[in-house]
N, C-alpha and C positions, 0 to 999 in steps of 0.2 A: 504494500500500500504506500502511497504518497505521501510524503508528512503532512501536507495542508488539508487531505481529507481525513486523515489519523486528527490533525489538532480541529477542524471541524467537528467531527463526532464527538470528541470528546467535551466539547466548548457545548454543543447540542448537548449530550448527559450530561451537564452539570446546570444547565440553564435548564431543564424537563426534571430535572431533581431537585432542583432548588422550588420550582412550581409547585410540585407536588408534596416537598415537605411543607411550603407555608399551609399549604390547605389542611393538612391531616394532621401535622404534628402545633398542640395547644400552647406557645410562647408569643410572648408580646413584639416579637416583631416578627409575624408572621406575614406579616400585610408587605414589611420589606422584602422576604424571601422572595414573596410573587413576582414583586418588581422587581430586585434583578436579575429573575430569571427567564422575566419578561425583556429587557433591557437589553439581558445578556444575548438573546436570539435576536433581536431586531438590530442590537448594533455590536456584535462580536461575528456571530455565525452565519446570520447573512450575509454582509459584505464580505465575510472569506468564503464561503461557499459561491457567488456569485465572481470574485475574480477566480478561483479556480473553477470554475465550468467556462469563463469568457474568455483565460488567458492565451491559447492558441489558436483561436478565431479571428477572422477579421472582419470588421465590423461594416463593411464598404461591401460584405454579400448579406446584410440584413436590412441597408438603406433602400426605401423605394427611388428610383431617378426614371428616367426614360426607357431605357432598357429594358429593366424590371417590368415597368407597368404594358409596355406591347409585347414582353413574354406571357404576364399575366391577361392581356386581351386575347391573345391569340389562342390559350387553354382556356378560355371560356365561350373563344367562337367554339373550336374543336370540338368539346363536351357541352355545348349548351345550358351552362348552370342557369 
């Protein structure tokens, strides 16, 4: 495995463990637990799971321009959507 989807996973279990201890286990800072396990996923885990899935792609075959859009006309004469 990759280091960045090894330190992904584990950033994911610890931010899904930290959720579910606030909920179930009864300590007064339970309400924090949620949040940074909430916190931890929206801004640990996603943006490293997001540049590793985008980092050897290139972003100039996801742009619509001209090209694109009379490749995409031309399969929708062909198959009549």
């Amino acid at each position: 495995m990759k280091i960045l989807k090894i330190i992904t996973l584990i950033a994911l279990l610890a931010s899904i463990i930290s959720i579910i201890c606030g909920y179930f286990i009864d300590v007064p800072y339970a309400n924090k637990l949620i949040g940074f396990g909430v916190l931890g996923i929206f801004f640990v885990v996603f943006p490293i799971f997001s540049y590793y899935r985008w980092k050897d792609k290139d972003p100039k075959d996801y742009m619509i321009n001209k090209d694109s859009l009379d490749k995409m006309r031309e399969n929708q004469k062909r198959h009549k959507y």
